[in-house]
C-alpha positions as CSV (number, residue, x, y, z in Angstrom):
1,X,0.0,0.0,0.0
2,X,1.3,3.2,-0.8
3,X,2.5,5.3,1.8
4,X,1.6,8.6,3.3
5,X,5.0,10.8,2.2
6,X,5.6,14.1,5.0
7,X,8.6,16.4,5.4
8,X,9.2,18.8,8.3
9,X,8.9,22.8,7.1
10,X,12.5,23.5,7.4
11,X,12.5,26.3,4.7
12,X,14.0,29.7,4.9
13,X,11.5,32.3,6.4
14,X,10.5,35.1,3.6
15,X,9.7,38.9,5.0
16,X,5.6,37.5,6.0
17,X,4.1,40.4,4.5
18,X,1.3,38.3,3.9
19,X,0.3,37.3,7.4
20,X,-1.3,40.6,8.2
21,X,-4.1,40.0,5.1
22,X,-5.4,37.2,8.2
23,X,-5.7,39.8,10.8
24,X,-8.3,39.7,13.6
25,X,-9.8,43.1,12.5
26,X,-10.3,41.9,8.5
27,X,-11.5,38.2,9.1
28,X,-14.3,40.1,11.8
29,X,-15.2,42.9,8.5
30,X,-15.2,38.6,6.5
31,X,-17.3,37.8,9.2
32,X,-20.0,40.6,9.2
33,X,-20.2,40.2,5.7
34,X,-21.5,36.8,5.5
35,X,-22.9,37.7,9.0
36,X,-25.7,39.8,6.6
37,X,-26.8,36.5,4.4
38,X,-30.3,36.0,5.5
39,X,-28.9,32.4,4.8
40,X,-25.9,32.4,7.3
41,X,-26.1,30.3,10.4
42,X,-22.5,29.0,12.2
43,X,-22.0,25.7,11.5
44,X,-20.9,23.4,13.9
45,X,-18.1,21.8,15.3
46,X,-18.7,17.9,15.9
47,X,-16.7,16.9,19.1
48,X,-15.5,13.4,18.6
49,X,-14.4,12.7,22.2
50,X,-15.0,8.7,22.0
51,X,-12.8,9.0,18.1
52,X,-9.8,11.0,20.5
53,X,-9.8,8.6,23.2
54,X,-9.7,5.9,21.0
55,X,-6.7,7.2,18.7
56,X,-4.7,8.1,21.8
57,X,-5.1,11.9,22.0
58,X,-7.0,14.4,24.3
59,X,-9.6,16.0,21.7
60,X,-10.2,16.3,18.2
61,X,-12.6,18.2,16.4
62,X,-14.5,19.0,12.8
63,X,-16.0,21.9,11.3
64,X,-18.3,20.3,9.5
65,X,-18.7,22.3,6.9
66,X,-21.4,20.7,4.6
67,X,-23.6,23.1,6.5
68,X,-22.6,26.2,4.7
69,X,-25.5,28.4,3.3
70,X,-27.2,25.1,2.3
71,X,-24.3,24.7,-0.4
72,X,-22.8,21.4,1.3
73,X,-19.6,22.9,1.3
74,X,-17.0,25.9,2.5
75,X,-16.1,27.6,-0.5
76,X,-18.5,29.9,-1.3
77,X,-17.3,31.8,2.1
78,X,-14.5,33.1,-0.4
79,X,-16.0,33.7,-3.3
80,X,-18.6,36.1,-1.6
81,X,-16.7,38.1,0.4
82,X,-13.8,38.4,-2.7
83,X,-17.0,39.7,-5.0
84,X,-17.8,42.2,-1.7
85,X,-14.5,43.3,-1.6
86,X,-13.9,43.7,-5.5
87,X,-17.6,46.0,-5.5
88,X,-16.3,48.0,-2.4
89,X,-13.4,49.0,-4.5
90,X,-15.0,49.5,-7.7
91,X,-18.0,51.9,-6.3
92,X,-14.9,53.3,-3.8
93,X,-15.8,51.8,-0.5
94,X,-15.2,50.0,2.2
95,X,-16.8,45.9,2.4
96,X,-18.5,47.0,5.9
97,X,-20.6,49.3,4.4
98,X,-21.7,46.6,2.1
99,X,-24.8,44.5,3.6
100,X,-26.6,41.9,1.3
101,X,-29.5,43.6,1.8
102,X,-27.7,46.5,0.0
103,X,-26.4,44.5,-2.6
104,X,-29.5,43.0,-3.4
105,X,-31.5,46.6,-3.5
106,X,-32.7,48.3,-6.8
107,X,-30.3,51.2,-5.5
108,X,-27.2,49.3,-5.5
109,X,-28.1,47.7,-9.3
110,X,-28.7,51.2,-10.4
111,X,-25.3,52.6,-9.0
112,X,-23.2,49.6,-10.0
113,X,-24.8,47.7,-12.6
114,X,-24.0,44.0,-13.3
115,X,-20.3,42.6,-13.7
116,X,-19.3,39.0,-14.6
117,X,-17.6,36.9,-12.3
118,X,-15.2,33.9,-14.1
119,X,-13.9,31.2,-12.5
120,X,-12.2,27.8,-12.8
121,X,-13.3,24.9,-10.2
122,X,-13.4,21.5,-9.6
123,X,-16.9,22.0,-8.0
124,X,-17.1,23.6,-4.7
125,X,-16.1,27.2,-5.6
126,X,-17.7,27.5,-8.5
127,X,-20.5,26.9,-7.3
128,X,-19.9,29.1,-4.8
129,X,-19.2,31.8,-6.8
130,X,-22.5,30.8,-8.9
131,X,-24.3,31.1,-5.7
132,X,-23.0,34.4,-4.7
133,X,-23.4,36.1,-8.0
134,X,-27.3,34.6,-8.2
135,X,-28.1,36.0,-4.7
136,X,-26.7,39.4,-5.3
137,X,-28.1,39.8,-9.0
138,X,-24.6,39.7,-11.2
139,X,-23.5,37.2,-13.8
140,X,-21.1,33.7,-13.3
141,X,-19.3,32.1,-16.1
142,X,-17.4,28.7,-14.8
143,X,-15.3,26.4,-16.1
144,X,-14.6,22.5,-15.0
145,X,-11.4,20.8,-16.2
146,X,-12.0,17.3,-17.4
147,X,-13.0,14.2,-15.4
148,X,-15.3,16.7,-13.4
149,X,-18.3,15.2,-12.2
150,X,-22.3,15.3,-13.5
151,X,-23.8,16.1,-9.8
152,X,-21.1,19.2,-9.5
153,X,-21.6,20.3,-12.8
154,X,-25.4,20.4,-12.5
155,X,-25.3,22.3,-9.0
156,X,-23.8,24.8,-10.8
157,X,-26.0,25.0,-13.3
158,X,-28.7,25.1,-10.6
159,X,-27.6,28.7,-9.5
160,X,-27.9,30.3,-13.3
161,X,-24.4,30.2,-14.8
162,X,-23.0,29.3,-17.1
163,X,-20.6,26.3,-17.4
164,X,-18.7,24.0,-19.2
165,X,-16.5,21.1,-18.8
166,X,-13.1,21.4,-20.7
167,X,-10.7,18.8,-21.8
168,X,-7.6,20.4,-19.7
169,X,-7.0,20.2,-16.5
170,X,-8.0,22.9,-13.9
171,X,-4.5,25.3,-13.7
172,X,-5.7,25.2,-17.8
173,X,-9.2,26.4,-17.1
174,X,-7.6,28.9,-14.5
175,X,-6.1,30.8,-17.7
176,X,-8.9,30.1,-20.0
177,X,-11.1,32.3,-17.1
178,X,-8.5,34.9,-16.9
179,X,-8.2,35.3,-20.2
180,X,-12.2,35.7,-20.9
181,X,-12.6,37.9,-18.3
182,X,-10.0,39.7,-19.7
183,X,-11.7,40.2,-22.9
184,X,-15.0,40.6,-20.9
185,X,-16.7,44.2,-20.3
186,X,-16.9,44.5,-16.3
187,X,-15.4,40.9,-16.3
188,X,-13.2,39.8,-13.1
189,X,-12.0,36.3,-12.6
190,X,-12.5,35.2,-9.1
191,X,-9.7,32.7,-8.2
192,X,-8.1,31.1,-4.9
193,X,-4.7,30.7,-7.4
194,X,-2.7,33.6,-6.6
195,X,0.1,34.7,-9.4
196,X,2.4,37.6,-10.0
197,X,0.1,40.6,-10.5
198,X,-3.0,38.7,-9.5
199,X,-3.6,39.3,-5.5
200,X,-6.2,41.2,-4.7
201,X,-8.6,38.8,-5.0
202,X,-7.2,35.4,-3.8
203,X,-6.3,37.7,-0.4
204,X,-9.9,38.5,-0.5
205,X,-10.4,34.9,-0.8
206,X,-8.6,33.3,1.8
207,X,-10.3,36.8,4.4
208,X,-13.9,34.9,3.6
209,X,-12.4,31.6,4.4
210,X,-11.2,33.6,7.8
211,X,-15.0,33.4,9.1
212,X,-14.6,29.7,8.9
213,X,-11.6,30.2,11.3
214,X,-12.9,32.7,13.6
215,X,-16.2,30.4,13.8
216,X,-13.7,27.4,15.0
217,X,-12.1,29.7,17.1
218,X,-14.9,30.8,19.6
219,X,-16.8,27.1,19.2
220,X,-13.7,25.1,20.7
221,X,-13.9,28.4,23.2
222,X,-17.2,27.3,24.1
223,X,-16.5,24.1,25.2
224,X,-13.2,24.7,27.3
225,X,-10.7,24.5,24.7
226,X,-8.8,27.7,24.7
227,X,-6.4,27.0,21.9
228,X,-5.8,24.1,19.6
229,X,-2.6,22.2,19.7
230,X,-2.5,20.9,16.5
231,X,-4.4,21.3,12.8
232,X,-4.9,19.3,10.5
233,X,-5.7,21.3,7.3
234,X,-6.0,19.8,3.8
235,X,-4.4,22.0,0.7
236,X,-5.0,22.5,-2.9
237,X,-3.5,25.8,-4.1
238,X,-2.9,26.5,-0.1
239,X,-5.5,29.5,0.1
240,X,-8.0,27.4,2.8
241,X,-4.8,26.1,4.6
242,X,-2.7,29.7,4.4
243,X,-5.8,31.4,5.6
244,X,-6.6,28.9,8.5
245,X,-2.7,28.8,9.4
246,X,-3.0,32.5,8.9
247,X,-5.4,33.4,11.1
248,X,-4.6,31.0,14.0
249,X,-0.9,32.5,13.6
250,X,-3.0,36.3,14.4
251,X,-4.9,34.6,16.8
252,X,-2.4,33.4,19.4
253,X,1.2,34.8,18.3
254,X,3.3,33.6,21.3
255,X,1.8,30.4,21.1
256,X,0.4,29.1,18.0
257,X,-0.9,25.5,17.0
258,X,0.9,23.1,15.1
259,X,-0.3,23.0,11.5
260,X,0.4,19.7,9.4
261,X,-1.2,20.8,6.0
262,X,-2.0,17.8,3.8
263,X,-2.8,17.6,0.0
264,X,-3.4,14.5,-2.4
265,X,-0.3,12.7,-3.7
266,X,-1.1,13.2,-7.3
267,X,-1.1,16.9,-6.9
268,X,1.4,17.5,-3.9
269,X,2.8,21.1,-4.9
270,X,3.0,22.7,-1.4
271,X,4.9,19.5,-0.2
272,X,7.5,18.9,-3.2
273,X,8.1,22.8,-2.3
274,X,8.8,22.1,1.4
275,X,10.9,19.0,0.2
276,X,12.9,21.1,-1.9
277,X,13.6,23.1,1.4
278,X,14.6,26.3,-0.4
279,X,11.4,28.5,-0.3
280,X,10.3,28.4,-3.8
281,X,7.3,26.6,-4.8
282,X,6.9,23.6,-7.1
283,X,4.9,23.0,-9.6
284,X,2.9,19.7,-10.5
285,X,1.6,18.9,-14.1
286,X,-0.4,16.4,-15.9
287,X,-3.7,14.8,-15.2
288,X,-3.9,15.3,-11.5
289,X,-5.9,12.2,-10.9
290,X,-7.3,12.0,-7.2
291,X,-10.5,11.2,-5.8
292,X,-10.1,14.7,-3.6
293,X,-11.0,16.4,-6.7
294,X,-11.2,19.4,-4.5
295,X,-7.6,19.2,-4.0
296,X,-6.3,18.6,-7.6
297,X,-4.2,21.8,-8.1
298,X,-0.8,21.6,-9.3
299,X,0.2,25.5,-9.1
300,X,0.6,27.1,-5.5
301,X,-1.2,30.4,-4.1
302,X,1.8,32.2,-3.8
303,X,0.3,34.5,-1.2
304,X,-0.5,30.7,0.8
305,X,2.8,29.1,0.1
306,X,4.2,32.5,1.5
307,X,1.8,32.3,4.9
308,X,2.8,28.6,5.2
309,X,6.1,28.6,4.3
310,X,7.0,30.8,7.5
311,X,4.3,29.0,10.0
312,X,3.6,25.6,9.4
313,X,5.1,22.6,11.1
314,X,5.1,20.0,8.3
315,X,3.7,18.9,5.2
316,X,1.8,15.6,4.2
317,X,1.2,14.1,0.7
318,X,-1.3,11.9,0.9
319,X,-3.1,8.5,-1.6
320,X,-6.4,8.7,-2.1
321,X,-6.8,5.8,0.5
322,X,-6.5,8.2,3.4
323,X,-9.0,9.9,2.4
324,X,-11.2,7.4,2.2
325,X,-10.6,5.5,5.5
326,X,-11.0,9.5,7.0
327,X,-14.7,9.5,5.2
328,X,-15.4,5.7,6.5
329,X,-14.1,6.6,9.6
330,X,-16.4,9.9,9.9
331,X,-19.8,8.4,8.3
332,X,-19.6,5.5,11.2
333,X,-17.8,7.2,14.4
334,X,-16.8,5.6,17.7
335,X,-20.5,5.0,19.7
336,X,-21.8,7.9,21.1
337,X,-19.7,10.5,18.6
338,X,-21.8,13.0,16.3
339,X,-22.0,11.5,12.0
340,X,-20.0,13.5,10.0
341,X,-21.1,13.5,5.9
342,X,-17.4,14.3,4.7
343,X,-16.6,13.9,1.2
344,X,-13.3,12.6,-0.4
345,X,-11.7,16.4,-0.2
346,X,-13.1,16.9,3.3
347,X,-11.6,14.1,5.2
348,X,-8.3,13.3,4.5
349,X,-7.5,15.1,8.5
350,X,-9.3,12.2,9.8
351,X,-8.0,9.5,7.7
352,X,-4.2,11.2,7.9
353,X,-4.6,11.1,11.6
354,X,-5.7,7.8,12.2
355,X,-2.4,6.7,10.0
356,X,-0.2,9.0,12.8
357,X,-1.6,7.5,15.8
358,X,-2.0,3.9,14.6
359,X,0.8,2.9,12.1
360,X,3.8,2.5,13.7
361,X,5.6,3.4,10.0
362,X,4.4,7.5,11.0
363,X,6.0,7.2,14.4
364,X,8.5,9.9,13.4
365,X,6.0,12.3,12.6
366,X,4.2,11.2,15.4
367,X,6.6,12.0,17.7
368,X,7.8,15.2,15.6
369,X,4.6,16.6,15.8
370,X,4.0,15.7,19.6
371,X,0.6,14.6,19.2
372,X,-0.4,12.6,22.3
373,X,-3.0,12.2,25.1
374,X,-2.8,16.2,25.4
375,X,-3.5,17.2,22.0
376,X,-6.6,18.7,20.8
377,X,-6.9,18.6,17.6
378,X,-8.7,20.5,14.9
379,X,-9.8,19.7,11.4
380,X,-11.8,21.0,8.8
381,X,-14.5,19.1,6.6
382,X,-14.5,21.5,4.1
383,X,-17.0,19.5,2.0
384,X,-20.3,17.1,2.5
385,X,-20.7,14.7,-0.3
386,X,-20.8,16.7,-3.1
387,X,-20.6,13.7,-5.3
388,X,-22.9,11.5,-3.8
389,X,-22.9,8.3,-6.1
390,X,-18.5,8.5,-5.7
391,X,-19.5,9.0,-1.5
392,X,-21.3,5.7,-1.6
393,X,-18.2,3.9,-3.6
394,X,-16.3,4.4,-1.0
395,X,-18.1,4.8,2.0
396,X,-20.9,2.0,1.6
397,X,-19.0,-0.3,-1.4
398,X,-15.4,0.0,-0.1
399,X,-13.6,1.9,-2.7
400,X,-10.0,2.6,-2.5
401,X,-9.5,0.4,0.9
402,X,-6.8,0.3,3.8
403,X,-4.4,-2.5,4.5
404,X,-6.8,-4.8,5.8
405,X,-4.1,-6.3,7.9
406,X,-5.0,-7.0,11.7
407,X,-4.3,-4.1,14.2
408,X,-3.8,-4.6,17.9
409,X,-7.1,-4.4,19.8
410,X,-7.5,-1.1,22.0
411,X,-9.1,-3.0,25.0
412,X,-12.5,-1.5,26.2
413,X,-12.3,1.1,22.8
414,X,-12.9,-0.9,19.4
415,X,-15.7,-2.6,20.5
416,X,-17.6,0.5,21.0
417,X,-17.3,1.7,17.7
């Protein structure tokens, strides 16, 4: 069985200029943005306290994001508040002044009109971004690289865009966006891949994703946890993991959590970077074939890679079979634990931890990380099962399966599962 493939971060530290676009004060203006959604509603934090005493350590805990604004997953937290920020500077504002009910008045369309929003996904942003532009009465155009799946092309269909499916993969439909909006009256792309000239709106980005953090943050408050030890925080182009590292960074600067930031093998850019050791991000081509389809990007979020480079403690690359022992692991909890629906980009935390704490073959990062009966841990399920024929592959049919060699009974836990 292939296995999981982790490096400690022992890069050179750049200046950090990027950390402050995380700060307290701009993920609470994120926050009071989406805060004015007549759809908004926190969504919660499943405590797995049976799952932590079984693996070994003292809490761990999901955001279980399939909640979000009925969307079944996190990403339309960035897409929103990028378009909010990119009409507050248009119309020469600032983002707090902008409500939804504002957005959606006849006195906003008659001051600012309509633009169109272009973007590349994989699914869960676009339709995002779809959703977003819908609600506040401007225009989506989204493109899907190839292999993309039926049930994520039709929810974005569902919210009035247009779409397509192209035969490249997604950093390819990246620049075919960028170069319609380009060509586009009042066209912007709206895209979590930062590049050279292109920041504004992937730091806008990762800010939405902040009210995910700050959400996370006051929760694990509310139940006696003042800080996290460790996170566990999967990675595509980096912008959910920079801006979770990010913020927690903000949050508690003399003593911040561990961060292990995981991505699939087939499109590991953040961790061939970290391997390298020398600062500079990689780049991965080709098909990108995963089942954390979420997680297929090949080119880094430089303003991420910068954020993580500087804070985080390591970096995994994981087969598509942690994720899917994560999302069996999740669906069917220890007895007594909350269900969590996480789909295949959602639970590769869970499936990554459970490798740590029971394979012997991780003890180094084990041991590196210093995860034990003290840690709490917190992970994100940044998606519900978005593709729900794939979800029951692997969670009721067995697809992509763990070695199914026999582990040494944890008296008085396994039977309780």
């Amino acid at each position: 069985m292939e296995q999981i493939k982790w490096v400690p971060n022992r890069m050179p530290k750049s200046d950090d200029k990027w950390l402050e676009i995380m700060s307290l004060d701009e993920v609470k203006k994120a926050r009071a943005f989406h805060a004015s959604f007549p759809q908004y509603s926190v969504t919660p934090l499943a405590d797995l306290r049976r799952m932590a005493e079984y693996l070994g350590v003292g809490g761990i805990y999901v955001k279980n994001e399939s909640y979000r604004f009925g969307l079944n997953a996190f990403k339309v937290l960035g897409g929103s508040f990028a378009m909010g920020k990119y009409i507050a500077k248009e119309m020469g504002r600032d983002v707090s002044e902008l409500t939804y009910d504002y957005l959606t008045s006849e006195a906003f369309r008659k001051e600012f009109g309509q633009a169109t929003f272009f973007t590349a996904t994989d699914g869960n942003h676009g339709r995002g971004v779809a959703w977003a532009a819908n609600k506040l009465g401007q225009k989506a155009v989204v493109h899907m690289p190839k292999g993309s799946s039926k049930p994520r092309f039709d929810n974005i269909a569902k919210e009035g865009a247009k779409v397509t499916i192209e035969e490249v993969n997604y950093d390819d439909c990246v620049r075919m966006a960028a170069a319609e909006a380009a060509e586009t009256e009042h066209g912007v792309i709206v895209q979590d891949t930062a590049w050279e000239g292109y920041e504004d709106i992937p730091s806008w980005i990762m800010q939405g994703y902040g009210t995910m953090a700050l959400e996370a943050a006051e929760q694990l408050r509310q139940i006696g946890v003042n800080r996290p030890t460790h996170i566990f925080v999967q990675a595509g182009v980096g912008s959910l993991a920079g801006a979770v590292q990010g913020f927690f960074a903000n949050l508690f600067p003399n003593d911040p959590p561990k961060v292990i930031v995981m991505e699939a093998g087939a499109a590991d850019c953040l961790y061939r970077g970290a391997e390298a050791g020398d600062g500079s991000p990689r780049i991965v081509t080709g098909d990108l074939q995963t089942i954390m389809a979420g997680l297929a990007c090949g080119e880094p979020n430089i303003i991420g890679w910068d954020i993580l480079r500087n804070h985080s403690a390591a970096f995994a690359s994981c087969p598509d079979w942690v994720s899917a022992k994560g999302m069996r692991m999740l669906a069917n909890p220890c007895a007594g634990d909350p269900v969590v629906i996480s789909g295949e980009s959602g639970a590769v935390g869970m499936g990554c931890l459970d490798a740590i704490m029971e394979d012997d073959a991780y003890k180094d990062l084990r041991d590196y990380l210093g995860l034990d009966r003290f840690s709490q841990v917190l992970m994100i399920s940044t998606e519900g099962n978005t593709d729900p024929n794939k979800y029951r592959r692997i969670v009721w049919d067995g697809e992509y399966p763990t070695d199914t060699t026999p582990q040494l009974e944890y008296e008085g836990y396994r039977e309780n599962r």
